[in-house]
LOMI-953833 format. One record per residue (C-alpha): residue in three letters; chain; x, y, z. Coordinates in steps of 0.25 Angstrom, whole numbers. Each point is the difference from the previous one (the first is absolute). Layout:
<nodes>
residuo;cadena;xx;yy;zz
ALA;A;X;Y;Z
...
</nodes>
This chain:
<nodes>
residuo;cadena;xx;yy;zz
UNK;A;289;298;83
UNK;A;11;-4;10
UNK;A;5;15;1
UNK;A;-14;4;5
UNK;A;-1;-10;11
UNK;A;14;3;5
UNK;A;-3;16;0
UNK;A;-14;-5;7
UNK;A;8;-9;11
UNK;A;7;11;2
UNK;A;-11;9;4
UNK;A;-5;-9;9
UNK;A;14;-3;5
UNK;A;2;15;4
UNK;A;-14;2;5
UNK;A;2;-11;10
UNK;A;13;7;5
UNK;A;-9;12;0
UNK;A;-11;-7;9
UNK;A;11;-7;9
UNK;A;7;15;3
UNK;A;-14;6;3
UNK;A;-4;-10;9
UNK;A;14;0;7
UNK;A;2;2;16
UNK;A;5;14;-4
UNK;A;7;-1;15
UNK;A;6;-12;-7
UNK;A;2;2;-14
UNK;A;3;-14;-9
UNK;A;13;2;-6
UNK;A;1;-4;-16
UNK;A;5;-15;5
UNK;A;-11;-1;7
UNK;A;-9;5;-10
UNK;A;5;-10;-9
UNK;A;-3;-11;9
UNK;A;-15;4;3
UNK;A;0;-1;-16
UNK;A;6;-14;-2
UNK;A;-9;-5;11
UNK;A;-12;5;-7
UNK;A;6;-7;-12
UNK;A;6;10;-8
UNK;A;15;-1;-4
UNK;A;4;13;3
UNK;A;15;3;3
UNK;A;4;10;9
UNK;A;6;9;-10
UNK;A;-12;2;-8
UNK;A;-8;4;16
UNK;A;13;13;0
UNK;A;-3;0;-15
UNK;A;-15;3;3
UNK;A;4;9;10
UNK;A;8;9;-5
UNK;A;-9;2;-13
UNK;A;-12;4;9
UNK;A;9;9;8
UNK;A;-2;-9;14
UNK;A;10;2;10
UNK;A;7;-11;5
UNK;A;-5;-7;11
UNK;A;10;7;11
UNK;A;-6;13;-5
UNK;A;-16;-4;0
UNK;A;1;-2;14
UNK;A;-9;8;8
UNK;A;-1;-1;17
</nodes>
């Protein structure tokens, strides 16, 4: 039912943000704003709250911290 495609977008949702961070410029990293935007471009609604949200359940450091040189 609706529940199940909700659950479902959301998988898809957070694998994107997990595509989007892997593929960052790690010199560069995309902060949560900016994952939001690559997001809304690609068509998905996707506040930025729900990017920190993705973030902190996957244990993803911020992006001042995912920084390397």
């Amino acid at each position: 039912g609706k529940a199940d495609g909700e659950v479902e977008s959301r998988r898809n949702v957070y694998r994107h943000i997990g595509e989007i961070i892997e593929n960052e410029d790690k010199r560069h990293p995309l902060s949560d704003s900016d994952i939001a935007r690559i997001l809304q471009e690609k068509g998905l609604n996707i506040a930025r709250r729900t990017v920190t949200k993705y973030r902190e359940q996957e244990r993803i450091p911020s992006s001042r911290l995912r920084r390397s040189y």
